[in-house]
mmCIF entry with sequence, helices, sheets and N, C-alpha, C, O atoms, coordinates in Angstrom:
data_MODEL
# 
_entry.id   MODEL 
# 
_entity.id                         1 
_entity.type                       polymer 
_entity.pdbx_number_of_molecules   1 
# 
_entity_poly.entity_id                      1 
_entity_poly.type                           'polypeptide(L)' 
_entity_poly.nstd_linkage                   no 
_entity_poly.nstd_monomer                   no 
_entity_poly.pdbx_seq_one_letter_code       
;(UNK)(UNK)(UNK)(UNK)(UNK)(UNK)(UNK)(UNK)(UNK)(UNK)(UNK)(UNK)(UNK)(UNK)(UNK)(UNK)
(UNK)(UNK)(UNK)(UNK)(UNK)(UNK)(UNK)(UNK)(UNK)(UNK)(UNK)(UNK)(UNK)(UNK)(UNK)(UNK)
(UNK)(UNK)(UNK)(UNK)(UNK)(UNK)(UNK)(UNK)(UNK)(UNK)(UNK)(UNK)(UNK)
;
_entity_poly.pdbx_seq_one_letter_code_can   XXXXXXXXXXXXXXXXXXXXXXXXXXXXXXXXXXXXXXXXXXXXX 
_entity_poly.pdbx_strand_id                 A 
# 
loop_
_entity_poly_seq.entity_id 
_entity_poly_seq.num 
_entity_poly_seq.mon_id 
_entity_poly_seq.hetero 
1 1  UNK n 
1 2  UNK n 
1 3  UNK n 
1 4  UNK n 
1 5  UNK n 
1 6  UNK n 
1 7  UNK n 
1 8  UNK n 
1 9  UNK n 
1 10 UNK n 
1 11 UNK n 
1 12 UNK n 
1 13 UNK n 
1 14 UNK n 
1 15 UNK n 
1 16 UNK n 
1 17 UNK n 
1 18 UNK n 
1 19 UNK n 
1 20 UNK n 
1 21 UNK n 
1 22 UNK n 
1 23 UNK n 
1 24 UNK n 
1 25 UNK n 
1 26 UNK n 
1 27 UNK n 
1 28 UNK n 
1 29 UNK n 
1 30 UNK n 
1 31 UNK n 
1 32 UNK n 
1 33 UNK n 
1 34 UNK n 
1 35 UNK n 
1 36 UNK n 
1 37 UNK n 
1 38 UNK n 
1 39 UNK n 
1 40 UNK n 
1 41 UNK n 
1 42 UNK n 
1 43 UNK n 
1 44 UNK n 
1 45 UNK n 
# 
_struct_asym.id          A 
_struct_asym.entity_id   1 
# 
loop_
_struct_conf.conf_type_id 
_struct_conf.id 
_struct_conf.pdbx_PDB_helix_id 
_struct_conf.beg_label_comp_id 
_struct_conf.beg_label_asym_id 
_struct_conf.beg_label_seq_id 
_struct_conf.pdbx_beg_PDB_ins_code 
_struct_conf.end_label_comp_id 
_struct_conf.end_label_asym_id 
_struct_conf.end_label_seq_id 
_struct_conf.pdbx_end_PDB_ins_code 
_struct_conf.beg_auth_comp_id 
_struct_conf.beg_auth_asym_id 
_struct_conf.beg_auth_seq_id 
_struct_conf.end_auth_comp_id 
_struct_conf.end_auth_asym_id 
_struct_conf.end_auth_seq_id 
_struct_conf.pdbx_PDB_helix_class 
_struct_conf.details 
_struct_conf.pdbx_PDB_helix_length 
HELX_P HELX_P1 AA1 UNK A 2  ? UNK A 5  ? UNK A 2  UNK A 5  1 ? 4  
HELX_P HELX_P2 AA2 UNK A 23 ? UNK A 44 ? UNK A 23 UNK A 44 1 ? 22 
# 
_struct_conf_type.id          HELX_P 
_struct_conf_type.criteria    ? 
_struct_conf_type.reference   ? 
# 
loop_
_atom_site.group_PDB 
_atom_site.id 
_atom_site.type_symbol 
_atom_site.label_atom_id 
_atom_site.label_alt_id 
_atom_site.label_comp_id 
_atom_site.label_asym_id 
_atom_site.label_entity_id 
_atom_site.label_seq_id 
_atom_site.pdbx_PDB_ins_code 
_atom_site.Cartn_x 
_atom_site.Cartn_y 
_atom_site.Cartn_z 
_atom_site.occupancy 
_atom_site.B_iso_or_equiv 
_atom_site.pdbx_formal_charge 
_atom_site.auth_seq_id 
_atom_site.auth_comp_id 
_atom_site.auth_asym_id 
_atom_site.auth_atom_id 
_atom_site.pdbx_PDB_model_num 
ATOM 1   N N  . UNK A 1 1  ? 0.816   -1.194  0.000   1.00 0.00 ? 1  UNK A N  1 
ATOM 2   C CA . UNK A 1 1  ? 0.000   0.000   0.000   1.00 0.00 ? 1  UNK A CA 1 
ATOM 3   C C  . UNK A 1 1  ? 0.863   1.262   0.000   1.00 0.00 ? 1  UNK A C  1 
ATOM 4   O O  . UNK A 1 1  ? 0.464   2.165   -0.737  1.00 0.00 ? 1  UNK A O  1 
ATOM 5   N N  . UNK A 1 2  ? 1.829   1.448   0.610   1.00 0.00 ? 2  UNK A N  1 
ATOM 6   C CA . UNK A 1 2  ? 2.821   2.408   1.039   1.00 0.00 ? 2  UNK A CA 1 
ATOM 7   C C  . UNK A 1 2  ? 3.612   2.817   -0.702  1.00 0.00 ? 2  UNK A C  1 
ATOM 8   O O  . UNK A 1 2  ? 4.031   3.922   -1.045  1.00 0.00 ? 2  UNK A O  1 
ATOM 9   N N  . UNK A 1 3  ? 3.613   1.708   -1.421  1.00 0.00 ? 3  UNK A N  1 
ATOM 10  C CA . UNK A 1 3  ? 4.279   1.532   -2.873  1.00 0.00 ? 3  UNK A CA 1 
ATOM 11  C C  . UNK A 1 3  ? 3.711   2.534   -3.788  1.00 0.00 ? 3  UNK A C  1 
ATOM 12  O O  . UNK A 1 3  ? 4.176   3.436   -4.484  1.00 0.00 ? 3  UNK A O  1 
ATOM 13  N N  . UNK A 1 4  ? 2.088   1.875   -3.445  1.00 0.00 ? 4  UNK A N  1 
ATOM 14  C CA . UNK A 1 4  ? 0.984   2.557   -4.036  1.00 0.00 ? 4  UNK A CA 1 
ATOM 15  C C  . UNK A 1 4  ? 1.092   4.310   -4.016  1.00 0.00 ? 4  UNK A C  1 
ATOM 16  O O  . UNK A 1 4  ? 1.046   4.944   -5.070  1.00 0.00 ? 4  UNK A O  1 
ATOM 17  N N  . UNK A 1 5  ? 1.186   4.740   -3.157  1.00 0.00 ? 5  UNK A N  1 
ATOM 18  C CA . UNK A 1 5  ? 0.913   6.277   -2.359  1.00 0.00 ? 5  UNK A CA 1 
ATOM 19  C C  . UNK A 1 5  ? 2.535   6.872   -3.447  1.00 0.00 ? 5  UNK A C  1 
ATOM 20  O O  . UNK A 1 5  ? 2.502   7.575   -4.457  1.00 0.00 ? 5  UNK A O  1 
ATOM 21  N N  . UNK A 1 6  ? 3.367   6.472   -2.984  1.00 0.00 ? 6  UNK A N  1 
ATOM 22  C CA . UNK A 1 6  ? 4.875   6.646   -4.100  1.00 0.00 ? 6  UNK A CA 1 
ATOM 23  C C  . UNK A 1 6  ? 4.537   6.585   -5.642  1.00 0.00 ? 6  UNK A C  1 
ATOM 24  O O  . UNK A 1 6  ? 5.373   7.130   -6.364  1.00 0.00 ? 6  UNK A O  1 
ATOM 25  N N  . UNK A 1 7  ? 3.475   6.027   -6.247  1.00 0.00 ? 7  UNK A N  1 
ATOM 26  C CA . UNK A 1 7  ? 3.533   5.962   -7.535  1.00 0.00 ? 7  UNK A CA 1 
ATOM 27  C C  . UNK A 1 7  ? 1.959   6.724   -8.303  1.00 0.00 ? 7  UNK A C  1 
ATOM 28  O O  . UNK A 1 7  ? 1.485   6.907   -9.425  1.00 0.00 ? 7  UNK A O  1 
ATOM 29  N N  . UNK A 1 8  ? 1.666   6.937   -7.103  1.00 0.00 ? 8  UNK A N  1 
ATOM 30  C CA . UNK A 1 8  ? 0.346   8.015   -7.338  1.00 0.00 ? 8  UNK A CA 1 
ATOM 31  C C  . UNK A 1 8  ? -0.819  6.819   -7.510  1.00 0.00 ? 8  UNK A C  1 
ATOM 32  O O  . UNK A 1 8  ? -1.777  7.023   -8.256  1.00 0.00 ? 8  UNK A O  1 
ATOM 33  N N  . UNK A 1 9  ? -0.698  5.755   -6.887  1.00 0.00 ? 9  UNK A N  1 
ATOM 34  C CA . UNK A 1 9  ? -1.904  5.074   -7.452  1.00 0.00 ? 9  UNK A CA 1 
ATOM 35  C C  . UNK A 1 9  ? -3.101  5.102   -5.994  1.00 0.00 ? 9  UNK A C  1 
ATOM 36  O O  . UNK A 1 9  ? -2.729  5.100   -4.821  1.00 0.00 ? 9  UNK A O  1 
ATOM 37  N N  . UNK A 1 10 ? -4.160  5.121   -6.329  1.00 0.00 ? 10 UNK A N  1 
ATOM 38  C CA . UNK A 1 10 ? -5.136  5.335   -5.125  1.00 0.00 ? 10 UNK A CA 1 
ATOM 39  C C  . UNK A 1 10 ? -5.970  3.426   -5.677  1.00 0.00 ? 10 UNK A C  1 
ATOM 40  O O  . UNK A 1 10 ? -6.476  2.868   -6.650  1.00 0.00 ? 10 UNK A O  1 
ATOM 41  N N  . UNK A 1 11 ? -5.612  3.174   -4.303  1.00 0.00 ? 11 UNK A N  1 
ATOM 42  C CA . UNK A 1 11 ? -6.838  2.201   -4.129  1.00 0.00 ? 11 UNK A CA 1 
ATOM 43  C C  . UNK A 1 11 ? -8.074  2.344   -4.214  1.00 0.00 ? 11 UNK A C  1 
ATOM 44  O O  . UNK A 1 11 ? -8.635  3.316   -3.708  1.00 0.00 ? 11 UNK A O  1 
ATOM 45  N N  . UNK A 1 12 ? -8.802  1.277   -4.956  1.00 0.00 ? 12 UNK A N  1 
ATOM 46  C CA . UNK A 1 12 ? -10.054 1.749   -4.498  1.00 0.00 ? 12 UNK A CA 1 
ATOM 47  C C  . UNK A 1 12 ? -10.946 0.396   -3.891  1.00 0.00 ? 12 UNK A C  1 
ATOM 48  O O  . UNK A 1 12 ? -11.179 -0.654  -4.491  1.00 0.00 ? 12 UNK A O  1 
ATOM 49  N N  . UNK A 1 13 ? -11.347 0.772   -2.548  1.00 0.00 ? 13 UNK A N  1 
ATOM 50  C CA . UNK A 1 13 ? -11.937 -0.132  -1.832  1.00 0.00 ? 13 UNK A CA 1 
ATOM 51  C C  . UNK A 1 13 ? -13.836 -0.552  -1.809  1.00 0.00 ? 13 UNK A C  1 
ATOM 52  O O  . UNK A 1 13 ? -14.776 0.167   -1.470  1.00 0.00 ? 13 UNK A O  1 
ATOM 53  N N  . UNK A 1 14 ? -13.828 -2.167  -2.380  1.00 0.00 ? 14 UNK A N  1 
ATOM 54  C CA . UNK A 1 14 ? -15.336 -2.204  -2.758  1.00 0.00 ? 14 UNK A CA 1 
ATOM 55  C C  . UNK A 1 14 ? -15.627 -2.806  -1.437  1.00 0.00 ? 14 UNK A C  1 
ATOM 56  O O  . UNK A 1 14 ? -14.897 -2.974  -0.460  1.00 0.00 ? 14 UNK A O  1 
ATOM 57  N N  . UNK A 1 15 ? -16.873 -3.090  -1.646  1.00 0.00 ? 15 UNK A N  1 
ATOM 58  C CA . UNK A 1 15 ? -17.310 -3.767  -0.758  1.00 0.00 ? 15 UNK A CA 1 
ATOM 59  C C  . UNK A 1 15 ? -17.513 -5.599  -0.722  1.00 0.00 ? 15 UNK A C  1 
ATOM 60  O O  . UNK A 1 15 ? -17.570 -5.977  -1.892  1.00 0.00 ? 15 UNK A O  1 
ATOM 61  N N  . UNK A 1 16 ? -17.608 -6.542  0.051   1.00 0.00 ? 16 UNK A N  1 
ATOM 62  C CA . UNK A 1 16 ? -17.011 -7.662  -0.280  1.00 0.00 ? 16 UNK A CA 1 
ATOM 63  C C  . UNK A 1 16 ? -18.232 -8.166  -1.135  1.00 0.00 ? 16 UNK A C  1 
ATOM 64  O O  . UNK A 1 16 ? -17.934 -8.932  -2.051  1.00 0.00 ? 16 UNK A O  1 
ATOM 65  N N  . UNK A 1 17 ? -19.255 -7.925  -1.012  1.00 0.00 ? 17 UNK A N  1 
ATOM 66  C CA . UNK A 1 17 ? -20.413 -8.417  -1.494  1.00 0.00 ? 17 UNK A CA 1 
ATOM 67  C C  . UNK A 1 17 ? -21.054 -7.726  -2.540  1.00 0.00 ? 17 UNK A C  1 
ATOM 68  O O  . UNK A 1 17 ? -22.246 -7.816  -2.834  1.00 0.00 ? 17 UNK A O  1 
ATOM 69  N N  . UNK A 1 18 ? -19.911 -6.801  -3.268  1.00 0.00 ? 18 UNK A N  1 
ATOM 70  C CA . UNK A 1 18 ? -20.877 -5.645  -4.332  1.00 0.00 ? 18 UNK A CA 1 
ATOM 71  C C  . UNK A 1 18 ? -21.346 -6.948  -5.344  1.00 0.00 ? 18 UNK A C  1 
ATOM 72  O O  . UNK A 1 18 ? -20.941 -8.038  -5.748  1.00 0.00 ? 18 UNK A O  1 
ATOM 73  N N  . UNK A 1 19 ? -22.649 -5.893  -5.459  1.00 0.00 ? 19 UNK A N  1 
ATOM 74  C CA . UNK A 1 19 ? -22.797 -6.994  -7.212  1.00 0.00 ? 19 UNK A CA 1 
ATOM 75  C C  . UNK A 1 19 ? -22.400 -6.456  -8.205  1.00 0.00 ? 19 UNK A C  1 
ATOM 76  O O  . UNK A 1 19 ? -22.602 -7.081  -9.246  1.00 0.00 ? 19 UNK A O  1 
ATOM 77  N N  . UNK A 1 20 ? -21.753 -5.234  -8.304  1.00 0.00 ? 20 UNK A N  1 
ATOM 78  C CA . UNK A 1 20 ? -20.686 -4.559  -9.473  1.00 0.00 ? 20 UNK A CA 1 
ATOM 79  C C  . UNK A 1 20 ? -20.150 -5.736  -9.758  1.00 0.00 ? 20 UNK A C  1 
ATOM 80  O O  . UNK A 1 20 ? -20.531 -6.293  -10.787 1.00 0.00 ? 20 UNK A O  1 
ATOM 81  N N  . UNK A 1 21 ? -19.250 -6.312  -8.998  1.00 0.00 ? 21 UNK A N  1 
ATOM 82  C CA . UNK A 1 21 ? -17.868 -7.260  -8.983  1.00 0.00 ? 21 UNK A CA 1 
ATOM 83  C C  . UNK A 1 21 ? -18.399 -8.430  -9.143  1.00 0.00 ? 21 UNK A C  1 
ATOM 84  O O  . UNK A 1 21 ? -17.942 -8.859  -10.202 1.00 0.00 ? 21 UNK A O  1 
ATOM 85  N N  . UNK A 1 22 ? -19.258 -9.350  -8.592  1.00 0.00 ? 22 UNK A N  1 
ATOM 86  C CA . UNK A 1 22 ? -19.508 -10.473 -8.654  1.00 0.00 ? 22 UNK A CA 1 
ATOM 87  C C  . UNK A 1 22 ? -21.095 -10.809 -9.513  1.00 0.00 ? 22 UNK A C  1 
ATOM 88  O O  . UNK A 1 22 ? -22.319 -10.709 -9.433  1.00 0.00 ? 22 UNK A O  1 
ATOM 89  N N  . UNK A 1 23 ? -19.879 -11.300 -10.404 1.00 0.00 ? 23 UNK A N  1 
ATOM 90  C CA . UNK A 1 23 ? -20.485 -11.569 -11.637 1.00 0.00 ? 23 UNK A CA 1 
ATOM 91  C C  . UNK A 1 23 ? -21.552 -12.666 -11.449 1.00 0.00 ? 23 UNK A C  1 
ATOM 92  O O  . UNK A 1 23 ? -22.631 -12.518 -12.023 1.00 0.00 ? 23 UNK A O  1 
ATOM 93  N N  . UNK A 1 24 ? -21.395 -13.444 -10.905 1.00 0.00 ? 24 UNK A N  1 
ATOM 94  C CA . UNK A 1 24 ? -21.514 -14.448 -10.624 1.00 0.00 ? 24 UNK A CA 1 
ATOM 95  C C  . UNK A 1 24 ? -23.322 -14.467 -10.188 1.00 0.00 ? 24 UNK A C  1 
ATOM 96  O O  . UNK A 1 24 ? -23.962 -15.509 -10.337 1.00 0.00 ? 24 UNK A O  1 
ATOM 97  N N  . UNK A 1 25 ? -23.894 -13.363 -9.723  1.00 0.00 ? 25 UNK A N  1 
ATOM 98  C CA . UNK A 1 25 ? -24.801 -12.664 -8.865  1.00 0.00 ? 25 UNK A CA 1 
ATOM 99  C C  . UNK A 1 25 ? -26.040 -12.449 -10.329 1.00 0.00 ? 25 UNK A C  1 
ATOM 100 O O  . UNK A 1 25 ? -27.261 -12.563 -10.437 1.00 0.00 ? 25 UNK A O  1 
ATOM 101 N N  . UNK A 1 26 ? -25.043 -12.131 -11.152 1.00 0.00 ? 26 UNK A N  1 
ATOM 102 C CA . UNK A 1 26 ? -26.017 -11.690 -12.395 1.00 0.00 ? 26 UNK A CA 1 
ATOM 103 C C  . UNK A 1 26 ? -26.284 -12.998 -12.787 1.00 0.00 ? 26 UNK A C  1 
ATOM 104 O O  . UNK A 1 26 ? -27.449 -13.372 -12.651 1.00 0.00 ? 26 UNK A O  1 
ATOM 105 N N  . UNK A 1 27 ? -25.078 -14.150 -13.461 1.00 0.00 ? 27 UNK A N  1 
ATOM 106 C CA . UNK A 1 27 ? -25.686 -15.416 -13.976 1.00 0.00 ? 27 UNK A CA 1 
ATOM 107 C C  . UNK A 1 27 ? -26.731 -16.359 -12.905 1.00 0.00 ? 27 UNK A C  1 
ATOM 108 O O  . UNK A 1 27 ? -27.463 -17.062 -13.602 1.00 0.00 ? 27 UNK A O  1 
ATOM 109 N N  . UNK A 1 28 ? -26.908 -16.492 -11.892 1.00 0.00 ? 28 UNK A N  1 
ATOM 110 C CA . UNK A 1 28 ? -27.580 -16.694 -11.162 1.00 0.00 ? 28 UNK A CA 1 
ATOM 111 C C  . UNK A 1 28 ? -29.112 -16.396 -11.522 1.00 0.00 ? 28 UNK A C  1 
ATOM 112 O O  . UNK A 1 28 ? -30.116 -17.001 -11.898 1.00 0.00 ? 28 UNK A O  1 
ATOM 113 N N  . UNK A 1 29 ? -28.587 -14.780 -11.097 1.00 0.00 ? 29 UNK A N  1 
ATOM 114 C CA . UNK A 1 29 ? -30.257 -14.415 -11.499 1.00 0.00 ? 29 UNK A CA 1 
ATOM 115 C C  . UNK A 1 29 ? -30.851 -15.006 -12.629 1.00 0.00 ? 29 UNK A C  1 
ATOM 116 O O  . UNK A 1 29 ? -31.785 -15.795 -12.488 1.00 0.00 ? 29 UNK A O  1 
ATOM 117 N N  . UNK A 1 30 ? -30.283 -14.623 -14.045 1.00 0.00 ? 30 UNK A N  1 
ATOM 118 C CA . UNK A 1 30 ? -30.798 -14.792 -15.399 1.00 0.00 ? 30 UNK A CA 1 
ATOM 119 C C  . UNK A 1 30 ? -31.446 -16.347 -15.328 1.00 0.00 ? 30 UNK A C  1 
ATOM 120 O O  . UNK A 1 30 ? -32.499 -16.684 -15.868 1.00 0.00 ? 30 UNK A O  1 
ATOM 121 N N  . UNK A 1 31 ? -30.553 -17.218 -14.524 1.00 0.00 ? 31 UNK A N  1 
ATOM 122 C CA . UNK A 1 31 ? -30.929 -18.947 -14.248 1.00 0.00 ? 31 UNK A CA 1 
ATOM 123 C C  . UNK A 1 31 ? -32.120 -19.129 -13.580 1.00 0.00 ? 31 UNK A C  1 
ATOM 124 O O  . UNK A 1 31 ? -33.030 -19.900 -13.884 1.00 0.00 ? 31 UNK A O  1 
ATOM 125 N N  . UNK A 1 32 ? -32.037 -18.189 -12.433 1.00 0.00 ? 32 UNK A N  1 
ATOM 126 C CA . UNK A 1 32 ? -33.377 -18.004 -11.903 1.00 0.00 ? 32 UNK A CA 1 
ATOM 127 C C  . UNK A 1 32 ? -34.922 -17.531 -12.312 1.00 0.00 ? 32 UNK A C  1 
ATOM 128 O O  . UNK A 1 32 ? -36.022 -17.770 -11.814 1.00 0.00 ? 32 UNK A O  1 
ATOM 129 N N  . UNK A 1 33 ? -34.481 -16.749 -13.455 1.00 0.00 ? 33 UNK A N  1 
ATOM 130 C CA . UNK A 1 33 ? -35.337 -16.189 -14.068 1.00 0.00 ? 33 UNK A CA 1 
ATOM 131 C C  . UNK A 1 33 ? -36.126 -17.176 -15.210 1.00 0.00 ? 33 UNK A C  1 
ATOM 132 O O  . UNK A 1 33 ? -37.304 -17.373 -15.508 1.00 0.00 ? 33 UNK A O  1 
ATOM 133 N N  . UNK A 1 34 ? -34.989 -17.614 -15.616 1.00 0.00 ? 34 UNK A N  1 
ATOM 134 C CA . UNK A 1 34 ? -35.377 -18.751 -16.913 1.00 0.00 ? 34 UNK A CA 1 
ATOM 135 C C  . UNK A 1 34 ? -36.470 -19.530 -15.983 1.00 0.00 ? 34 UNK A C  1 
ATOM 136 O O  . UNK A 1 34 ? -37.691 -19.618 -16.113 1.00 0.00 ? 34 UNK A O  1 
ATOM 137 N N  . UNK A 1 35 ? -35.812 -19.929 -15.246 1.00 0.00 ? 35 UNK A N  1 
ATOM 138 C CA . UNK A 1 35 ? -36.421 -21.447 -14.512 1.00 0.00 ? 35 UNK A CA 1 
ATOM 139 C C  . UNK A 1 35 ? -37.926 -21.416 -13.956 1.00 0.00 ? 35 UNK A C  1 
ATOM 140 O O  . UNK A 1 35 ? -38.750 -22.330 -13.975 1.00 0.00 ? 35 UNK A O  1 
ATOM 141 N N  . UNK A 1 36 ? -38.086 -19.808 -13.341 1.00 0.00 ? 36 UNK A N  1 
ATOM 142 C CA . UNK A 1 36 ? -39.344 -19.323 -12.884 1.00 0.00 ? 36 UNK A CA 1 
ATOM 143 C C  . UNK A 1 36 ? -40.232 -19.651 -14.284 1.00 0.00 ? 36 UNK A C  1 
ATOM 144 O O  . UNK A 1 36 ? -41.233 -20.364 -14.219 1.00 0.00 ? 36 UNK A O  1 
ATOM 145 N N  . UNK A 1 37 ? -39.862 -19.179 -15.303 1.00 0.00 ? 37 UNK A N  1 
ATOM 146 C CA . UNK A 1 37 ? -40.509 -18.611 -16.493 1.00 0.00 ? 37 UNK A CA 1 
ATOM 147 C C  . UNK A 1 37 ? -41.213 -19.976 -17.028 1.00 0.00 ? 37 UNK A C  1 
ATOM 148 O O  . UNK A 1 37 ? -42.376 -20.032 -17.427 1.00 0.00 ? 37 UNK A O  1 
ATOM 149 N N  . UNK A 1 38 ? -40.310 -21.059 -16.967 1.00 0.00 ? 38 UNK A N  1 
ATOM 150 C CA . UNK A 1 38 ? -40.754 -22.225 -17.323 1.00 0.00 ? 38 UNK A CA 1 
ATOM 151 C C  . UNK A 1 38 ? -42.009 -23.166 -16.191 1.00 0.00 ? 38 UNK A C  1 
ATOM 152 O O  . UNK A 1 38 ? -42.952 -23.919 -16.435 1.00 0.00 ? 38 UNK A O  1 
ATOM 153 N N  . UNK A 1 39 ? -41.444 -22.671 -15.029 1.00 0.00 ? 39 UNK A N  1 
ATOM 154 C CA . UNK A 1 39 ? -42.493 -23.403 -13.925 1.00 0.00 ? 39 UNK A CA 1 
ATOM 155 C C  . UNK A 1 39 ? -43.914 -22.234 -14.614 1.00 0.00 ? 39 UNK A C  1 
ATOM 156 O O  . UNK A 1 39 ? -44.772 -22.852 -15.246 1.00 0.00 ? 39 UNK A O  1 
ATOM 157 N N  . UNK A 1 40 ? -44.048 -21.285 -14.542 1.00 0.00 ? 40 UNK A N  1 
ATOM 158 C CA . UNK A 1 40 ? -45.544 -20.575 -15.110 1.00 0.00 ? 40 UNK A CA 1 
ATOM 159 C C  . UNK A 1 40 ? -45.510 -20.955 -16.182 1.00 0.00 ? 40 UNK A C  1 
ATOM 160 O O  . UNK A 1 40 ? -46.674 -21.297 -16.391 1.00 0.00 ? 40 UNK A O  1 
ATOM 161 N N  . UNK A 1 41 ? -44.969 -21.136 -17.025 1.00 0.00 ? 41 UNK A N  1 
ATOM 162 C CA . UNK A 1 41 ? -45.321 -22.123 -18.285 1.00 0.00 ? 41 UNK A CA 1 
ATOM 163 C C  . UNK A 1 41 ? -45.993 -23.505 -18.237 1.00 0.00 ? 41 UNK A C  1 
ATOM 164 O O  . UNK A 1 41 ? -47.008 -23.588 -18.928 1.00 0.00 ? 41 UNK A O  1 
ATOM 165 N N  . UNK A 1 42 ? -45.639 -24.570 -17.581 1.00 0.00 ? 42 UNK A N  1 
ATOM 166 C CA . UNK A 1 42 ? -45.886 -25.549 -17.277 1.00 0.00 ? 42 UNK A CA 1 
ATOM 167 C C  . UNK A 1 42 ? -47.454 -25.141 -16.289 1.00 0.00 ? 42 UNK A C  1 
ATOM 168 O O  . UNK A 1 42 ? -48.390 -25.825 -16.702 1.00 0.00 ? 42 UNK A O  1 
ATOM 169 N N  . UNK A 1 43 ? -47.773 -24.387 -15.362 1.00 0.00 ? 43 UNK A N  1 
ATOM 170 C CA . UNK A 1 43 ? -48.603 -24.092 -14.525 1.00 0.00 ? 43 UNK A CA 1 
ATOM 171 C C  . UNK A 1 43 ? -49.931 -23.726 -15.406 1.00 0.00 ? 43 UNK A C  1 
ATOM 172 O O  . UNK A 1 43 ? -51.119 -23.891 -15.129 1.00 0.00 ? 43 UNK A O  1 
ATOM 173 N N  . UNK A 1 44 ? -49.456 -23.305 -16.288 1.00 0.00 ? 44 UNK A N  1 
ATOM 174 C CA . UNK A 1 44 ? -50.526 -22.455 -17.153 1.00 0.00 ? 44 UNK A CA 1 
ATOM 175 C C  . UNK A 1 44 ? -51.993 -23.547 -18.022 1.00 0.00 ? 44 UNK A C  1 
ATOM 176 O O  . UNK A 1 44 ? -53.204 -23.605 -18.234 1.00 0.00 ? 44 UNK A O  1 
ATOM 177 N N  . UNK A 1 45 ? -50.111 -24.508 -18.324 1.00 0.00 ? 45 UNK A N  1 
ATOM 178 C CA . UNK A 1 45 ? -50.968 -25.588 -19.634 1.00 0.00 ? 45 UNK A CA 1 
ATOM 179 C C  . UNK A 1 45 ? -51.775 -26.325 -18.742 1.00 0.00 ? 45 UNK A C  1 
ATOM 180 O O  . UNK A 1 45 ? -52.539 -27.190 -19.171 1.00 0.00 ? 45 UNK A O  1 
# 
C-alpha cells in the first residue's frame, strides 16, 4: 500500500459483497429467471 501512495496510485476499496464485482450474482439471477418462467409455463398448460 505504502508503494501505491509513491507511484500516485489510489486504491479503491469495494465492498465484499458488491454486485458490481460479482459476476456471478447476475448469472444466477438470469438462471433463476429462466427457470421461474418455465415453472408458469408448465402451470398455465
Amino acid at each position: 500500500m505504502e508503494d501505491m501512495g509513491q507511484r500516485f496510485i489510489r486504491p479503491i476499496f469495494w465492498p465484499v459483497n458488491s454486485p458490481d464485482l460479482n459476476l456471478i450474482e447476475a448469472i444466477w439471477k438470469r438462471i433463476k429467471d429462466v427457470r421461474l418462467n418455465k415453472s408458469i409455463e408448465k402451470c398455465m398448460k
